[in-house]
TORZADREN-41875 format. One record per residue: residue number from 1; residue in three letters; x, z, y of N, C-alpha, C, O in turn. Coordinates in Angstrom, 3 decimals. Layout:
N
ATOM	pos	code	neast	nup	nnorth	caeast	caup	canorth	ceast	cup	cnorth	oeast	oup	onorth
ATOM	NUM	ala	X	Z	Y	X	Z	Y	X	Z	Y	X	Z	Y;
...
***
This chain:
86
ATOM	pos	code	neast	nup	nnorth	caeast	caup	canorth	ceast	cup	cnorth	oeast	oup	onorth
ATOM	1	unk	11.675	1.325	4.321	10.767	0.386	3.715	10.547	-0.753	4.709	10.230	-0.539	5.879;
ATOM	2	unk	10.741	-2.070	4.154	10.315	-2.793	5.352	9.301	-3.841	4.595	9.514	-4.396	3.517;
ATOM	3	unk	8.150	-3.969	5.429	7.341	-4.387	5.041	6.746	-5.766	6.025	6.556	-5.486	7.209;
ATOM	4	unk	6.424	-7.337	5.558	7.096	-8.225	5.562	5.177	-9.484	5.905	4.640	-10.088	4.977;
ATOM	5	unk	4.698	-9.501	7.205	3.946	-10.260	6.921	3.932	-11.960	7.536	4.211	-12.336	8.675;
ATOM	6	unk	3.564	-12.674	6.505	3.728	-14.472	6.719	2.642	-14.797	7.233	1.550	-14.506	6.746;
ATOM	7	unk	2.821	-15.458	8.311	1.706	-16.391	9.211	2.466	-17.150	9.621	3.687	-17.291	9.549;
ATOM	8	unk	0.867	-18.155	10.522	1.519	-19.599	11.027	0.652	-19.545	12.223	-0.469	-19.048	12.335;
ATOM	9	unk	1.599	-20.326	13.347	1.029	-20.009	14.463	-0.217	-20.363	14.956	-0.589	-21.431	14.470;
ATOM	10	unk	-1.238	-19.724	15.971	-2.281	-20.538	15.791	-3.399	-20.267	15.235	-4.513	-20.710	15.516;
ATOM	11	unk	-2.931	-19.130	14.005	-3.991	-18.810	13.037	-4.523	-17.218	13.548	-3.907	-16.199	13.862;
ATOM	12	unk	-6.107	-17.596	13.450	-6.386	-16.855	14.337	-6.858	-15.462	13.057	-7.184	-14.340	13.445;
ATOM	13	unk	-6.794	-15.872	11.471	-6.799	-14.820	10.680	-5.647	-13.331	10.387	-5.750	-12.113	10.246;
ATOM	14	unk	-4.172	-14.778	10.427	-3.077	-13.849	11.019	-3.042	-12.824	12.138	-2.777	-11.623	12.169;
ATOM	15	unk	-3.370	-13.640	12.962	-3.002	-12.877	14.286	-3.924	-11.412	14.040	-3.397	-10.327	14.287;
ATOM	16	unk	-5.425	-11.504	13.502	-6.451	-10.188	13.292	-5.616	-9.376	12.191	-5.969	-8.216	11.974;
ATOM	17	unk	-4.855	-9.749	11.693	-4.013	-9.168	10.251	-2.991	-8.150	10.754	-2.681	-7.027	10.358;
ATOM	18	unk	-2.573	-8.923	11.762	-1.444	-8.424	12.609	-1.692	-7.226	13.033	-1.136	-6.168	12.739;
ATOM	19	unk	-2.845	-7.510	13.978	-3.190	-6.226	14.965	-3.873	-5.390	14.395	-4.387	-4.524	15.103;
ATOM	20	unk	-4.166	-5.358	12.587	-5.140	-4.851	12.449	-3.941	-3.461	11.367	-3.879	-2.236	11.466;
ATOM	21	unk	-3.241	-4.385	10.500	-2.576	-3.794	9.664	-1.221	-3.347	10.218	-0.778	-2.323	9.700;
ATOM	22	unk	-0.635	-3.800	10.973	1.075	-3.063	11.462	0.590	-1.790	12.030	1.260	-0.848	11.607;
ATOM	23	unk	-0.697	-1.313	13.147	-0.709	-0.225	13.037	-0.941	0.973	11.476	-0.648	2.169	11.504;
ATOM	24	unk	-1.435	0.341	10.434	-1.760	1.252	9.456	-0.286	1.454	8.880	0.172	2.525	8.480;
ATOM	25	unk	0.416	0.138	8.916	1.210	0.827	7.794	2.506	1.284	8.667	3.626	1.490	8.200;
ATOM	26	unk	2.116	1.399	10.044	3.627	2.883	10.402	2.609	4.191	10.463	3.151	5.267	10.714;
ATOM	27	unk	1.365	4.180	10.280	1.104	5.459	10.192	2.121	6.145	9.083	3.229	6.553	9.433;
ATOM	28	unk	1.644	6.240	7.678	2.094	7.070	6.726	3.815	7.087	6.525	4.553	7.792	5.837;
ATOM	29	unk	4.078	5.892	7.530	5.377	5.594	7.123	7.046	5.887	8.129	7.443	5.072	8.962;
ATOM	30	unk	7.516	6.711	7.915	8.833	7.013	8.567	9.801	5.910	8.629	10.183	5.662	7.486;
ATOM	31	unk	10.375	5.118	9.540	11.299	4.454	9.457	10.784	3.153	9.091	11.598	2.242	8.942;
ATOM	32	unk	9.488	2.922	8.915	9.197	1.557	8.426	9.717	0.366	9.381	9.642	0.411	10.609;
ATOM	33	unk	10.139	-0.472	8.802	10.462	-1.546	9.375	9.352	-2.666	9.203	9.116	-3.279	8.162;
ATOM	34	unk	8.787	-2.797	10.291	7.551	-4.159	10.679	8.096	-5.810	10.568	8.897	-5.936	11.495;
ATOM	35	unk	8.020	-6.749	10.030	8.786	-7.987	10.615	7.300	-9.493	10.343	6.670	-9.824	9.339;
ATOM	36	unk	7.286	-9.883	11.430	6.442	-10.690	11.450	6.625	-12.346	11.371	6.284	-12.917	12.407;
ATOM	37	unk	7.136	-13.247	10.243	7.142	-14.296	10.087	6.763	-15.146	9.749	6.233	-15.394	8.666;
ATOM	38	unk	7.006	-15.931	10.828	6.197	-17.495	10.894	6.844	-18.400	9.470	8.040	-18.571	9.237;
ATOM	39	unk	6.036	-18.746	8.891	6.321	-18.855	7.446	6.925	-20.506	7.675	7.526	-21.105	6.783;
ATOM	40	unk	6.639	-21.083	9.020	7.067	-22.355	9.244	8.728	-22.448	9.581	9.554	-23.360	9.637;
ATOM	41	unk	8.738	-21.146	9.751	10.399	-20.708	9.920	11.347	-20.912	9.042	12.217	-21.779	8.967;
ATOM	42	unk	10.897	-19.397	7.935	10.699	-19.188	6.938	10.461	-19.591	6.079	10.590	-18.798	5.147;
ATOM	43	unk	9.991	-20.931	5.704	9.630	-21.316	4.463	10.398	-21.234	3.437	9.822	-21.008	2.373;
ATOM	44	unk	11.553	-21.349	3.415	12.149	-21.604	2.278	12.383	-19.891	1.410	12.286	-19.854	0.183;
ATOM	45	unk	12.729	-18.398	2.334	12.632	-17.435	2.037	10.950	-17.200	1.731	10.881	-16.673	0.620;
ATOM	46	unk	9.825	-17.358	2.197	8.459	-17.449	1.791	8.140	-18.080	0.120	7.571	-17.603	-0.862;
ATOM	47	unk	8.728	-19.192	0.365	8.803	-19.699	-1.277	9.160	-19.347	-2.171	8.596	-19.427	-3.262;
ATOM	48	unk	10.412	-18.763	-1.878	11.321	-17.693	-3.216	10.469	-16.488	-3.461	10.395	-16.152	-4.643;
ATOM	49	unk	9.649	-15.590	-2.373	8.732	-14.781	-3.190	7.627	-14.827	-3.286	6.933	-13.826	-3.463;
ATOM	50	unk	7.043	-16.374	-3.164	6.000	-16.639	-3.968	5.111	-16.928	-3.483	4.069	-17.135	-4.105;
ATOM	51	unk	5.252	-17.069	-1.864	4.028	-17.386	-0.746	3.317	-18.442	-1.143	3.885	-19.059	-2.043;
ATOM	52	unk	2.265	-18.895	-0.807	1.589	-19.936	-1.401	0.322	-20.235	-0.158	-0.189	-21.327	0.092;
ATOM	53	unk	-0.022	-18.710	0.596	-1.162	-18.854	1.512	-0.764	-18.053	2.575	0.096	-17.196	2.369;
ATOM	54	unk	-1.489	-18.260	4.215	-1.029	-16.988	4.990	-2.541	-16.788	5.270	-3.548	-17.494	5.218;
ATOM	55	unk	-2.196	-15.303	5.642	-1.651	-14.702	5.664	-1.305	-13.919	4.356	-2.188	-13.542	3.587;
ATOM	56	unk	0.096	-13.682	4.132	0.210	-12.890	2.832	1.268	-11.373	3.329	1.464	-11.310	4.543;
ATOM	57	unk	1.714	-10.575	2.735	2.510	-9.327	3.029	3.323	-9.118	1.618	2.932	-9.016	0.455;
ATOM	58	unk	4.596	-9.099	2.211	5.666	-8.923	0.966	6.135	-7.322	1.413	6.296	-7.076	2.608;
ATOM	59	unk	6.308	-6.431	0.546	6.978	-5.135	0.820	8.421	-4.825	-0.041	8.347	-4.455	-1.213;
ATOM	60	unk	9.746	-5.008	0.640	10.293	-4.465	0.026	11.262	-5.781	-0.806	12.172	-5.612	-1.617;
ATOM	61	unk	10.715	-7.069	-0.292	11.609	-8.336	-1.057	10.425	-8.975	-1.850	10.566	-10.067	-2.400;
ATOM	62	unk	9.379	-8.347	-1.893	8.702	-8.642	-3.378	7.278	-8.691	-2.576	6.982	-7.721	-1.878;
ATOM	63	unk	6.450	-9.737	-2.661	4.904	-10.185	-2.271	3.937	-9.281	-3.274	3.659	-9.507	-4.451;
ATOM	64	unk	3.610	-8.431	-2.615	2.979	-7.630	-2.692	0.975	-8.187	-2.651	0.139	-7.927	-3.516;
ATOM	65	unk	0.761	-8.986	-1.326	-0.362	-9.196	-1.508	-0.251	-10.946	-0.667	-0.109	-11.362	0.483;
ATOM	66	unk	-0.442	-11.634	-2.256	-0.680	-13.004	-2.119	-1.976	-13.307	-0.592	-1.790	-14.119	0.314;
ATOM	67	unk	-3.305	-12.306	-0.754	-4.210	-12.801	-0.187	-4.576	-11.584	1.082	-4.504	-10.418	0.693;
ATOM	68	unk	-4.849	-11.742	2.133	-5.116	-10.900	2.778	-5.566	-9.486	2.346	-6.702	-9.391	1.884;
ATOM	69	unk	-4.572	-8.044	2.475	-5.101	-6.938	1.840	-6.121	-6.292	3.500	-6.298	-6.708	4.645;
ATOM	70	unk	-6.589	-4.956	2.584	-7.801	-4.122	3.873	-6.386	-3.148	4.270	-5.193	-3.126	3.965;
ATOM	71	unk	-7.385	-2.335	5.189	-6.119	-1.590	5.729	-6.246	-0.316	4.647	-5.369	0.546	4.697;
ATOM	72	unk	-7.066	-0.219	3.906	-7.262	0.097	2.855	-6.296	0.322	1.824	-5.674	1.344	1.537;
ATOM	73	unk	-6.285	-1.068	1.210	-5.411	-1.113	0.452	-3.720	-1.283	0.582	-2.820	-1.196	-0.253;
ATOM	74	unk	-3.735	-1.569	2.039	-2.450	-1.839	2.103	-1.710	-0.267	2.563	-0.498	-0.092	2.688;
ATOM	75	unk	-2.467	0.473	2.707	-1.999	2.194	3.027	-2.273	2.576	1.663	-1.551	3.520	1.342;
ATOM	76	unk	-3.059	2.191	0.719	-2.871	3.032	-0.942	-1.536	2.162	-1.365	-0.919	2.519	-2.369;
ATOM	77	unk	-1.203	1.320	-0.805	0.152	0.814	-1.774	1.309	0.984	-0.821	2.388	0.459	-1.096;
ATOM	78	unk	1.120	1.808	0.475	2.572	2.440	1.132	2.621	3.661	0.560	3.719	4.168	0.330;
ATOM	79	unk	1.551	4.257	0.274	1.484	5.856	-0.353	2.027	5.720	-1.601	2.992	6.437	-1.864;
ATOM	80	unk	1.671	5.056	-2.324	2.214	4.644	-3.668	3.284	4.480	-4.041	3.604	4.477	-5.230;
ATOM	81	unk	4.156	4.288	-2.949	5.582	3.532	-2.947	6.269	4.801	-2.245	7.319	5.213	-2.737;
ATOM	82	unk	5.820	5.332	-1.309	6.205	6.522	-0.717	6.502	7.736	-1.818	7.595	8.302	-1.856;
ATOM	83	unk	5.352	8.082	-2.748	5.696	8.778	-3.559	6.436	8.744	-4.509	6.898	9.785	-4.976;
ATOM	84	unk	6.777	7.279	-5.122	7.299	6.831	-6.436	8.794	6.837	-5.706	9.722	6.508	-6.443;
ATOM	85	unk	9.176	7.238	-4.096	10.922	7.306	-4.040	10.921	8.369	-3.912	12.117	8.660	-3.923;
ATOM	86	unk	10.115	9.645	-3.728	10.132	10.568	-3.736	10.261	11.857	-5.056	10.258	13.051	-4.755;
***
């Protein structure tokens, strides 16, 4: 599973997103793949799935959460996904 979050440098909401959520979502997760992009990089792959704000998190190819998720929610939708390949 690789799971996919957009920021821009500087931003000091990203950066709390960062440190707050990459540890949650390798908890539940084996093999997860982390990737952290600067959407100023990125833009043009950011656009194709739909970015619009950062920080946002795509899982899997597909933007998952347009608007900042909790660590909350972003571990009920690795579990979710965990079970549904299972």
């Amino acid at each position: 599973m690789k799971v996919e979050l957009f920021y821009t440098p500087g931003c000091a909401r990203c950066a709390a997103a960062h440190a707050a959520l990459k540890p949650t979502a390798e908890q539940p997760t084996d093999g997860l793949v982390w990737r952290a992009l600067n959407i100023l990089a990125e833009i043009d792959y950011a656009v194709g799935l739909g970015v619009l704000t950062v920080p946002a998190i795509a899982i899997d190819g597909e933007l998952v959460f347009s608007a900042l998720p909790t660590t909350h929610q972003l571990r009920a939708e690795l579990m979710r996904r965990i079970v549904k390949e299972a």
